[in-house]
C-alpha positions as CSV (number, residue, x, y, z in Angstrom):
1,X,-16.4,104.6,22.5
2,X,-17.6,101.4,21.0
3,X,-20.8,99.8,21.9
4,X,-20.8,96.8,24.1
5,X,-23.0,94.2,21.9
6,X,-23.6,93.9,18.2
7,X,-25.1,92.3,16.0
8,X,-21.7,91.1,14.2
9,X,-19.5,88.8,16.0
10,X,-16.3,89.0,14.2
11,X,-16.5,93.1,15.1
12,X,-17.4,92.2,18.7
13,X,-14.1,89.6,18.9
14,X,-12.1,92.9,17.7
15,X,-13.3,95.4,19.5
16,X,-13.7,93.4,23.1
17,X,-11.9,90.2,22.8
18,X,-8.8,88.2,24.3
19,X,-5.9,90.3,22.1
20,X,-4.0,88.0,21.8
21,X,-6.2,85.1,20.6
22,X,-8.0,87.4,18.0
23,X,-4.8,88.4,16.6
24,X,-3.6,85.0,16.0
25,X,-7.0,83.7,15.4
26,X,-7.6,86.3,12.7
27,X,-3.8,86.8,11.3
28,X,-3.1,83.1,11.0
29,X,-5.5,81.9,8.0
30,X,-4.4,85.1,6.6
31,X,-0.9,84.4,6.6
32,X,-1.2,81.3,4.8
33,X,-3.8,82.6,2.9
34,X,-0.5,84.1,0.8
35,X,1.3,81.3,0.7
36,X,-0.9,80.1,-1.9
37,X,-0.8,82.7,-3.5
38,X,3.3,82.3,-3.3
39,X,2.2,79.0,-4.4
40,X,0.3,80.1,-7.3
41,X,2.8,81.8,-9.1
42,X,5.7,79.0,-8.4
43,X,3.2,76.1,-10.3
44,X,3.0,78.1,-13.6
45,X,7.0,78.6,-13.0
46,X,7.2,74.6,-12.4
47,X,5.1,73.5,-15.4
48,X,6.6,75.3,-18.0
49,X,10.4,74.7,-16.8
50,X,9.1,71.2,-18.1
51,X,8.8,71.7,-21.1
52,X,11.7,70.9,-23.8
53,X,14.2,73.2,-23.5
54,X,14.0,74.9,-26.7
55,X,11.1,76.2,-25.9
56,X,11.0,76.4,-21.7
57,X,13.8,79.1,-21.7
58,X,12.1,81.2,-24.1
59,X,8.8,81.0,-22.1
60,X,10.4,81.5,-18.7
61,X,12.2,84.4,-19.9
62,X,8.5,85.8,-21.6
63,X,6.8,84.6,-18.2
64,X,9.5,87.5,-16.8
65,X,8.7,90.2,-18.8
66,X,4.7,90.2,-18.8
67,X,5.2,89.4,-14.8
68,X,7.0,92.5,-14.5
69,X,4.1,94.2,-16.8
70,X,1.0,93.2,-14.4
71,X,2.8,94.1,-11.5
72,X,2.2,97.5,-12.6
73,X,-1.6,97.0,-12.9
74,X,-1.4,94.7,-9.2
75,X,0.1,98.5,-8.2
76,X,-2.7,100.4,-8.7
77,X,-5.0,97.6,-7.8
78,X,-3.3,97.2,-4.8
79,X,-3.3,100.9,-3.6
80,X,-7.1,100.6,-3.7
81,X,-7.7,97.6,-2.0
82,X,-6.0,98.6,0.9
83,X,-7.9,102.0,0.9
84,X,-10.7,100.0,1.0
85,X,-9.6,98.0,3.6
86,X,-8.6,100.9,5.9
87,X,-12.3,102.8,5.0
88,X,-14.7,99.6,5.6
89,X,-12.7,98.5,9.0
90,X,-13.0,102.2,10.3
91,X,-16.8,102.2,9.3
92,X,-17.4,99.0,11.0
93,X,-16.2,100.1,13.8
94,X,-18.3,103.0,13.8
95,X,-21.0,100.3,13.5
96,X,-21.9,102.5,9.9
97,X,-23.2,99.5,7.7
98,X,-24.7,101.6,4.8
99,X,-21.3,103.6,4.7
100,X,-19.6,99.9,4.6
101,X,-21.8,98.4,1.6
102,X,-21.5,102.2,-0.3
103,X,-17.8,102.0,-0.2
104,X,-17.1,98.1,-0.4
105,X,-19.6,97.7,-3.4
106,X,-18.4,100.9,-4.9
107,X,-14.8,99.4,-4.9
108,X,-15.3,96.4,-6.4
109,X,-17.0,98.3,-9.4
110,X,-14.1,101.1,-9.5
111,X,-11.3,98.3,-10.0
112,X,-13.5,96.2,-12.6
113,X,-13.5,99.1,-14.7
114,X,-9.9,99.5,-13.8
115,X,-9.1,96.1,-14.8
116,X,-11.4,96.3,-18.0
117,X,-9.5,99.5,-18.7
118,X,-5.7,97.8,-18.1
119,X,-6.5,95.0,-19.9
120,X,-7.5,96.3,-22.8
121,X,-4.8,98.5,-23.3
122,X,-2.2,95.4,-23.1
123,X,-4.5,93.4,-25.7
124,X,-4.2,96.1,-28.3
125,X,-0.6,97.1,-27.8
126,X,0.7,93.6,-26.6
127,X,3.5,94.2,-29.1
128,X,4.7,97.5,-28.2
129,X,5.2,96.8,-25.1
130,X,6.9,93.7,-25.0
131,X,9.4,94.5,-27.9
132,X,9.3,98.1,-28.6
133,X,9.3,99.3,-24.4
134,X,10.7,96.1,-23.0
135,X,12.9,94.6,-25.9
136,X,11.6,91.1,-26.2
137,X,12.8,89.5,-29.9
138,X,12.4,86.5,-31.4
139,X,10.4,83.5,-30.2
140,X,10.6,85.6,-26.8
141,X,8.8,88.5,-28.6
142,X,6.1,85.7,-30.0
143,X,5.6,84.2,-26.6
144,X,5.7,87.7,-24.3
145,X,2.9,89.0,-26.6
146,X,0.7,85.7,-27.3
147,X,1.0,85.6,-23.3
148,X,0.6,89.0,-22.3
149,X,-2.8,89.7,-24.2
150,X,-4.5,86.8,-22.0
151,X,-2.3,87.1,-18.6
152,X,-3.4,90.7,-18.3
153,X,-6.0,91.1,-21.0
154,X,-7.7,89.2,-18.2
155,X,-6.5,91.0,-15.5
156,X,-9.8,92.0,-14.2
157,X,-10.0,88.5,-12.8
158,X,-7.0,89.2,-10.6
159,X,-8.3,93.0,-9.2
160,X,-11.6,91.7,-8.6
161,X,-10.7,88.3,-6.5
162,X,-7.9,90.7,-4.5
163,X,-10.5,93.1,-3.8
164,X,-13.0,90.8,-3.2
165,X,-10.8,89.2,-0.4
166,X,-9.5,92.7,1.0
167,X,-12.8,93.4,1.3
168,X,-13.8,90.0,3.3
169,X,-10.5,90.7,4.9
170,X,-11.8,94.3,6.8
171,X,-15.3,92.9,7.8
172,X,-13.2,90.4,9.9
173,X,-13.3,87.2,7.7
174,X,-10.0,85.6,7.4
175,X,-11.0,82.2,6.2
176,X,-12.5,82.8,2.8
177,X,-9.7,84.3,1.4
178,X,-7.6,80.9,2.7
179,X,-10.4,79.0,0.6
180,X,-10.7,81.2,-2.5
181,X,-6.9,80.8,-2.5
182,X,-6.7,77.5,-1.7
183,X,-9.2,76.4,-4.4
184,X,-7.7,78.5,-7.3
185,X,-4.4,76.8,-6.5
186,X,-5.8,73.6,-7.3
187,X,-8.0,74.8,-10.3
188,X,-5.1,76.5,-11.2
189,X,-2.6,73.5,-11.6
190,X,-5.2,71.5,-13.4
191,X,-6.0,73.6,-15.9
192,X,-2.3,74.1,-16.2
193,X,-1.3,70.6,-16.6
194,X,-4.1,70.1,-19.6
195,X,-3.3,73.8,-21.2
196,X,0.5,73.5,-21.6
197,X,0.8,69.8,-22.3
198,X,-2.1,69.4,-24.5
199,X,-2.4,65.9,-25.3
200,X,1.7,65.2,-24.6
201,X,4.3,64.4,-24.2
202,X,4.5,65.8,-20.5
203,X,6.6,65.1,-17.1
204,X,5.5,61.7,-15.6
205,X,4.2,63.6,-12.3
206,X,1.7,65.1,-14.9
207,X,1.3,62.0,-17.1
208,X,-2.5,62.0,-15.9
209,X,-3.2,65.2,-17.8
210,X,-2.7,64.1,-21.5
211,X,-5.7,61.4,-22.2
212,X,-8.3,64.0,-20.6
213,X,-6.6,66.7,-23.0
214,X,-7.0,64.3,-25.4
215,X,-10.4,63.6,-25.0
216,X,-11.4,66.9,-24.7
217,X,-9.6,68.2,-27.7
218,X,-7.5,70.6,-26.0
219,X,-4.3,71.6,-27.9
220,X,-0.8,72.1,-26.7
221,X,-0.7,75.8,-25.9
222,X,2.5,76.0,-23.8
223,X,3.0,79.0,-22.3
224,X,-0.3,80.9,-23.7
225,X,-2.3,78.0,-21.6
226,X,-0.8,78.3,-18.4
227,X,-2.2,82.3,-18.6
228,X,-5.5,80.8,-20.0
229,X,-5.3,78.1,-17.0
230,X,-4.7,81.5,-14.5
231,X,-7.4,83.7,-15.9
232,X,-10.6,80.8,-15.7
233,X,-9.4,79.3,-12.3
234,X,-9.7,83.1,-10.7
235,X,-12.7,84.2,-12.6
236,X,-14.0,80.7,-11.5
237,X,-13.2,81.6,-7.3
238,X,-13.7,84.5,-7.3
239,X,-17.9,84.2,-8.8
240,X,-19.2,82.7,-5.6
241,X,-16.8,84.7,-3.0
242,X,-18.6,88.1,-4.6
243,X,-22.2,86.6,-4.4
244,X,-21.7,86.2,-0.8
245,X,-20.3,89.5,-0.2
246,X,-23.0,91.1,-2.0
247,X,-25.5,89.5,0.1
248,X,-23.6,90.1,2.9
249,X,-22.9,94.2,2.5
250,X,-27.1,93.7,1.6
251,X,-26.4,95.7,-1.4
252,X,-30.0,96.1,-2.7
253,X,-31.6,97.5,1.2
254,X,-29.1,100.0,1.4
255,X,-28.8,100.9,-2.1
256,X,-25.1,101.0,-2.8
257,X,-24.0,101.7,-6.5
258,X,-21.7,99.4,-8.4
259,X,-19.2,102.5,-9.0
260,X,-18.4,104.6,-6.1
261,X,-19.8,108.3,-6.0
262,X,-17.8,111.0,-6.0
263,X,-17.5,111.2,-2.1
264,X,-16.4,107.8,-1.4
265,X,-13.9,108.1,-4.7
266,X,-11.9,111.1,-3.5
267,X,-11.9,109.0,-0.2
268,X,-10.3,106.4,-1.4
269,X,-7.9,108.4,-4.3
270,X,-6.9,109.9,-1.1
271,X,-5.7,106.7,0.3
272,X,-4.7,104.4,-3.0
273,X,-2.4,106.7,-4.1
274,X,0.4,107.2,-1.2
275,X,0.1,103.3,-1.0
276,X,-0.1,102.8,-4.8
277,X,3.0,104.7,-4.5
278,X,4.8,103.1,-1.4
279,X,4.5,100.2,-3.2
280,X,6.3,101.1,-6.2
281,X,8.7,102.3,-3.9
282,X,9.4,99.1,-2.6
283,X,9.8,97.5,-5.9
284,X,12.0,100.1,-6.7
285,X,14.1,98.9,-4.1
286,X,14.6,95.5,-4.9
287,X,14.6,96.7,-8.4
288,X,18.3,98.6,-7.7
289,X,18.9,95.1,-5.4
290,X,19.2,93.6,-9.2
291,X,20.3,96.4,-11.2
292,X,23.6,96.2,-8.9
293,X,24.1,92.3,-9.2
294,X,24.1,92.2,-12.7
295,X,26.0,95.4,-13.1
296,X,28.9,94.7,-10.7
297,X,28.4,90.7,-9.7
298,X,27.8,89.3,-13.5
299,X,29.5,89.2,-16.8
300,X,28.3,88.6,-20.7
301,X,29.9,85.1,-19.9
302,X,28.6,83.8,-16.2
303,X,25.6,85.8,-14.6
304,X,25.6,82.8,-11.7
305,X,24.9,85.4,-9.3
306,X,22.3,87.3,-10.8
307,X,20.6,83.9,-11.2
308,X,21.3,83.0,-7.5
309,X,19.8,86.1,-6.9
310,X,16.5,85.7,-8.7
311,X,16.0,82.4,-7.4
312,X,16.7,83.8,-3.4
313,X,14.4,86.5,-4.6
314,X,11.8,83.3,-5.2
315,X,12.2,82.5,-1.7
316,X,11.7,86.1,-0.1
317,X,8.9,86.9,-1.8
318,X,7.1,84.0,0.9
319,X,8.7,86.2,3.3
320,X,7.2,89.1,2.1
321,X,3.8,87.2,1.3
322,X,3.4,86.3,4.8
323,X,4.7,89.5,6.2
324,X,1.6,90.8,3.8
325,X,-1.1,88.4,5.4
326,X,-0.2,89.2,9.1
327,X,0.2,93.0,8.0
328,X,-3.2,93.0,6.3
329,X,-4.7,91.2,9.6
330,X,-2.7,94.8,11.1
331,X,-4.8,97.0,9.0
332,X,-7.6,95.6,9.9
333,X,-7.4,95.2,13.4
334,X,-6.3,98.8,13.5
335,X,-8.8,100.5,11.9
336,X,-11.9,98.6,13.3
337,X,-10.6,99.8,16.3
338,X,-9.4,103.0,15.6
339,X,-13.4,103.6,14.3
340,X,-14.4,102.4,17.6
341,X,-12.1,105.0,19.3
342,X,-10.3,102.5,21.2
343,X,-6.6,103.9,20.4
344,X,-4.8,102.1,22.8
345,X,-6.2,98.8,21.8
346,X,-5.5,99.8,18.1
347,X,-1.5,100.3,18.9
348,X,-1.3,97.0,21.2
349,X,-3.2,94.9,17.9
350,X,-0.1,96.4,16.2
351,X,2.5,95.3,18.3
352,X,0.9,91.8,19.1
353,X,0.4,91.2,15.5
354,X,4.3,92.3,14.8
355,X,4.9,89.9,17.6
356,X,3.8,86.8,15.7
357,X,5.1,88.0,12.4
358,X,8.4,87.9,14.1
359,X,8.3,84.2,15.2
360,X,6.8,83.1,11.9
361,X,9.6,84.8,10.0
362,X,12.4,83.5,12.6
363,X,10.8,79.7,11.6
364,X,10.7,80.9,7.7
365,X,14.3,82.0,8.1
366,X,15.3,78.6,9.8
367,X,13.7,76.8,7.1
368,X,15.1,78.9,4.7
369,X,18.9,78.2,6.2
370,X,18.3,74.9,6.8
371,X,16.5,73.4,4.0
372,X,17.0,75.7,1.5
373,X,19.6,74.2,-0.8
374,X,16.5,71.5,-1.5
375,X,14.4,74.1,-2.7
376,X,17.1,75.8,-5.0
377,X,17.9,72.4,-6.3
378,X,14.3,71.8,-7.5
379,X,14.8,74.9,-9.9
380,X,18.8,74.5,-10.7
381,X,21.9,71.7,-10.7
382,X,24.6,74.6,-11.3
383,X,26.0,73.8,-7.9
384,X,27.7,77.5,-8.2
385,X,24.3,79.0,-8.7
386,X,23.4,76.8,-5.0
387,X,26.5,78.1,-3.5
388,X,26.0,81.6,-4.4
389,X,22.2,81.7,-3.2
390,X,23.1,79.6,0.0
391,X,25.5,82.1,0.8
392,X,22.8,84.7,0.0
393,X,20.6,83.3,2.3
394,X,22.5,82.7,5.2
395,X,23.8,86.6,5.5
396,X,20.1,88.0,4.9
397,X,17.6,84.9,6.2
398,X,17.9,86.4,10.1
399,X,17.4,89.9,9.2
400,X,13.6,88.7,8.1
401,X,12.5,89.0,11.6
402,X,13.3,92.6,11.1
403,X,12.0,92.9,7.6
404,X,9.0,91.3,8.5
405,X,8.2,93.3,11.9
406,X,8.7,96.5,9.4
407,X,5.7,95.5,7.2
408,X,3.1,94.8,9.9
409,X,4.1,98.2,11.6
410,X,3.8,100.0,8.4
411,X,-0.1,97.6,7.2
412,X,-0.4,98.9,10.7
413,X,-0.3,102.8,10.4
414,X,-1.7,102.6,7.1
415,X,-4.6,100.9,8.8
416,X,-4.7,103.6,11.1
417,X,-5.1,106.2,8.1
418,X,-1.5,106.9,8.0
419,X,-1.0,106.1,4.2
420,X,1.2,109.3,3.7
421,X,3.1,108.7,7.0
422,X,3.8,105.6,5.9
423,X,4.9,106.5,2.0
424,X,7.0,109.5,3.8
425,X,9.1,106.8,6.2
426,X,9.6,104.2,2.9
427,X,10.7,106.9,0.7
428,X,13.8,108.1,3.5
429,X,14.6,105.1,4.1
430,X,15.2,103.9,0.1
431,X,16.4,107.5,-1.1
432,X,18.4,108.2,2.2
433,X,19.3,105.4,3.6
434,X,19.5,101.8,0.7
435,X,20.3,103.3,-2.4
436,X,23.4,105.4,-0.9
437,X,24.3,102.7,1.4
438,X,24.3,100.2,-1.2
439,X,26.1,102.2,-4.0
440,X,28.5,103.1,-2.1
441,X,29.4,99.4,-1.1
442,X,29.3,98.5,-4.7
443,X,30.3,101.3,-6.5
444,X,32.7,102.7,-4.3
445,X,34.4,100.3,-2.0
446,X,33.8,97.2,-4.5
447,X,32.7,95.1,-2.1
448,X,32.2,91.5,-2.8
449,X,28.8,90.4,-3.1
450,X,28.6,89.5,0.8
451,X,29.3,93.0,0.8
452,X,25.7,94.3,-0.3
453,X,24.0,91.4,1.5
454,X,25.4,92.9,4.4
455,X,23.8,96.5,3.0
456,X,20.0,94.5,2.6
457,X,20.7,92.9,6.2
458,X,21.4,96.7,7.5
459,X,18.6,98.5,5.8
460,X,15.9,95.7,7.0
461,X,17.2,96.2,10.7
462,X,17.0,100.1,10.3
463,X,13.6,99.8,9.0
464,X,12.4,98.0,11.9
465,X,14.1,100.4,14.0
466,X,12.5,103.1,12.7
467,X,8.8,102.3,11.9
468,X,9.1,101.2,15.7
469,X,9.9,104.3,17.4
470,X,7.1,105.9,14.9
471,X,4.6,103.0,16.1
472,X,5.6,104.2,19.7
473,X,4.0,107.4,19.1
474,X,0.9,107.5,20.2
475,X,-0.1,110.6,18.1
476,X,0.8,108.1,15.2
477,X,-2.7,106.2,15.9
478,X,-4.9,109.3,17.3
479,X,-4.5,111.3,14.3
480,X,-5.5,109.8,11.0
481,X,-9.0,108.5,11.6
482,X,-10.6,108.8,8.5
């Protein structure tokens, strides 16, 4: 059983206090903590659709491809930032601070040299992969590989601030990340405006950034400075966010290396690598989500709804985001407790947290539904592109309550040590469940495209179903305590 007084308050508000108020108290600043970072991808999106159109379909279209390219490092980095997560908020609730420094200091080295590692295979084959592997040509080709070698060249920057973050995230501090986001947002679109538009021309909502281009003798880099704007503004966030940790974890008094040793690595292999893989799974999913509207929805002539599609994908991915933050508040809550023995508390931080996932995605949906067609205007005029994507929206925008509730349940167990759980109920439900359902809709039964809406709005509601009645299992949070 946990001990009744510490000497760290966020622990204490976990372990003993109100439920409900340090679930929403915690999970709030979290949640919005990724919508900036929902944020910070749409800004780079928005700046370079300004730029003439000869060159701003090229460099959306590059912007694609290398996104598509981290992702796969953001996998990996991913996998071990919630393995730390799940490792330090157990520890802590064992009230084990050495054991928390030794494997949140040991982390942050372990993805550094991951990064270092990642990014240096995209600088030297830049080329290969965006043309040879991924098919780029032309100025596309030019563009994917001029921004590819600084977008994930630098990729360090981005494992080391989400680590940094996770890491603040399981010792119970939700409002840094909020502020490292909040401040690389605004960094971000600064350095954005002065990168891509050089000294001019540029939209007049930017027309500020120009003269102090100008007088800085900047150039107009386009698409290679809105990665060069990404990479400084997180390496600049993330520098005083990781002295504080450091001090915090009071690296130096309990001697905790940079790298992990070889105990604490195969701890955390052991975790990274069913989420790693969950994760691809998911991506996977939405993957085939695409693959079928542009196979059986688009032709070489009018791809309206694969474009209606991408931008509705736009939208969910705040969904998701959010459904992240609260889910990561999950894991945390869960483990600290789980370390602390308390079991039954651990399950009841799960389904409280679930519970305010649910009315944030229910207001997300209704925004979604009724303001919507502003947002989709902002990106497109093609008022068959805004028909097709309302029309998205409105059969799938309910079902996020569902969607949502699924991800905090799942953060949850993972929090709980059940990574492979987890993986084992994501993997049924895509190979057993979505891809036959949705194939057969398509392929067989040639469904209109309301058809396989109606397949995402089924396999979000079976989702929920089932990681509930796994969450209900008490031997689901008893077992895994790691």
């Amino acid at each position: 059983m946990a001990d009744q007084t510490t000497s760290d308050p966020a622990r204490d508000r976990m372990l003993h206090g109100p439920l409900a108020w340090t679930v929403l108290r915690f999970g709030a600043p979290l949640a919005a903590a990724m919508v900036l970072q929902v944020v910070f991808n749409l800004v780079d999106q928005y700046i370079i659709a300004r730029l003439p159109p000869v060159l701003s379909d090229a460099s959306l279209d590059a912007l694609g491809i290398c996104d598509m390219v981290a992702a796969l490092g953001t996998i990996l980095s991913y996998g071990v930032s919630s393995a730390t997560a799940t490792l330090v908020s157990q520890a802590r609730g064992r009230g084990n601070q050495r054991e928390v420094a030794e494997i949140a200091w040991g982390s942050v080295g372990l993805v550094t040299l991951m990064g270092l590692v990642f990014g240096a295979v995209a600088i030297l084959g830049a080329d290969v992969i965006v043309h040879s592997l991924l098919g780029a040509k032309g100025l596309v080709r030019e563009l994917a590989g001029a921004y590819l070698r600084v977008i994930v060249g630098g990729i360090v920057t981005v494992f080391v601030m989400f680590q940094v973050t996770a890491v603040q995230r399981s010792m119970g501090h939700s409002k840094l990340p909020l502020a490292v986001f909040a401040s690389g947002n605004v960094l971000n679109l600064f350095l954005a405006v002065l990168l891509v538009y050089g000294p001019g021309p540029a939209p007049a909502i930017f027309s500020w950034g120009p003269p102090i281009a100008a007088a800085l003798g900047l150039p107009r880099w386009g698409v290679v400075g809105a990665a060069w704007a990404t990479v400084i503004a997180r390496a600049a966030v993330m520098i005083v966010p990781l002295l504080l940790l450091r001090r915090e974890l009071e690296v130096a008094s309990h001697e905790a290396p940079f790298l992990p040793s070889r105990a604490v690595l195969g701890r955390l292999v052991a975790l990274a690598w069913p989420t790693s893989t969950q994760f691809t799974v998911r991506i996977g999913a939405v993957l085939l989500v695409i693959a079928l509207v542009h196979h059986f929805f688009t032709t070489p002539g009018n791809s309206d709804a694969g474009t209606a599609y991408a931008l509705c994908l736009r939208m969910e991915t705040m969904a998701l985001f959010v459904s992240m933050g609260w889910g990561g508040a999950a894991q945390t809550l869960v483990g600290t407790n789980i370390g602390a023995g308390l079991y039954d508390r651990a399950q009841r931080a799960a389904w409280i947290t679930g519970a305010y996932n649910v009315l944030t995605m229910l207001g997300l949906a209704a925004l979604f539904i009724g303001a919507g067609e502003h947002f989709l205007r902002f990106f497109t005029t093609q008022e068959a592109i805004v028909q097709r994507a309302k029309d998205y929206l409105l059969f799938v925008g309910p079902s996020y309550m569902a969607f949502g509730f699924a991800i905090v349940l799942g953060n949850a167990l993972v929090g709980a040590g059940a990574t492979r759980l987890a993986l084992r109920i994501d993997l049924v439900l895509v190979l057993a469940v979505q891809a036959p359902l949705m194939l057969a809709v398509t392929a067989l039964f040639h469904a209109p495209p309301s058809g396989l809406w109606t397949a995402v709005v089924a396999v979000n509601l079976v989702s929920a179903l089932v990681y509930t009645f796994v969450a209900r299992k008490k031997s689901s949070w008893r077992s895994f305590n790691v």
